[in-house]
N, C-alpha and C positions, 0 to 999 in steps of 0.2 A: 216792328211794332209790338208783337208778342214777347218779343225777346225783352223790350221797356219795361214793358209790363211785368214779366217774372221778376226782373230786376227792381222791380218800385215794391213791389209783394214783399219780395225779399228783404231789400232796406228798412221794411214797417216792421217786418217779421224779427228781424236783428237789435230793431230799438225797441220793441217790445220785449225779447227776452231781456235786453242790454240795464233797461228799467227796472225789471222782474228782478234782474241778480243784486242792482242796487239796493232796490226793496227790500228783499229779503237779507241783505249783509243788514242795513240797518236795524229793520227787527231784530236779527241773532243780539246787536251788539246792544239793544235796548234790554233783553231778556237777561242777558249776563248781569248787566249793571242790577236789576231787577236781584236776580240769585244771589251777588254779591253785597246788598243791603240785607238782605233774608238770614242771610251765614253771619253775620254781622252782627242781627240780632238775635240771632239764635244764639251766640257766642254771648251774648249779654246777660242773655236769659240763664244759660248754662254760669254762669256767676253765679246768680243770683240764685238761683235754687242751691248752691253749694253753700252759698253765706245763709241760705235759713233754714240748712239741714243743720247746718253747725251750730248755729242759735235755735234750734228746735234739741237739738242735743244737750246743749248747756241746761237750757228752761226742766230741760227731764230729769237731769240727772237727784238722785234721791238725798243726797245732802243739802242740798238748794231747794227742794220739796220741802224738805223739812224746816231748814232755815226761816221760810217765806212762812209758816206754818207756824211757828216758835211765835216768830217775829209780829206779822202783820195781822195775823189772826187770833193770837193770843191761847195757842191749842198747847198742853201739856199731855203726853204719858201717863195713862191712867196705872195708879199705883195696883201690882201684880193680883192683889183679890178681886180685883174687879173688874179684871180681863175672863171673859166667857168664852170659851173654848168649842166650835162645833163642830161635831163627826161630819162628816158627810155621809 
């Protein structure tokens, strides 16, 4: 009768781990999928900041300053006398 007993213990004690390691595989392989959307877009991101260093570079560059300047703002070069000049 004892002997039932350890045995019935034990069978609960078996599908309880047996549960436990299923559980736990599922969590790991939800957490992957989770890391692997994350890397995914990070890898997006990591684009995307490359494409608006590159258009942050263009917009700076000082001939396209000036263009933009010429152009849309109607700014000319003030003729050499009447640039002022300051020490620091």
């Amino acid at each position: 009768m004892i002997v039932n007993r350890i045995v019935g213990v034990l069978g609960v004690v078996l599908l309880i781990t047996a549960l436990s390691v299923i559980y736990s595989k599922y969590y790991s392989r939800l957490l992957f999928i989770d890391i692997q959307k994350q890397e995914r877009e990070l890898d997006l991101r990591e684009v995307e900041w490359g494409q608006t260093q590159l258009e942050l570079t263009t917009f700076a560059e000082q001939n396209r300053v000036e263009a933009v300047a010429r152009e849309k703002l109607k700014l000319v070069l003030p003729v050499h006398e009447k640039i002022i000049y300051i020490k620091p």
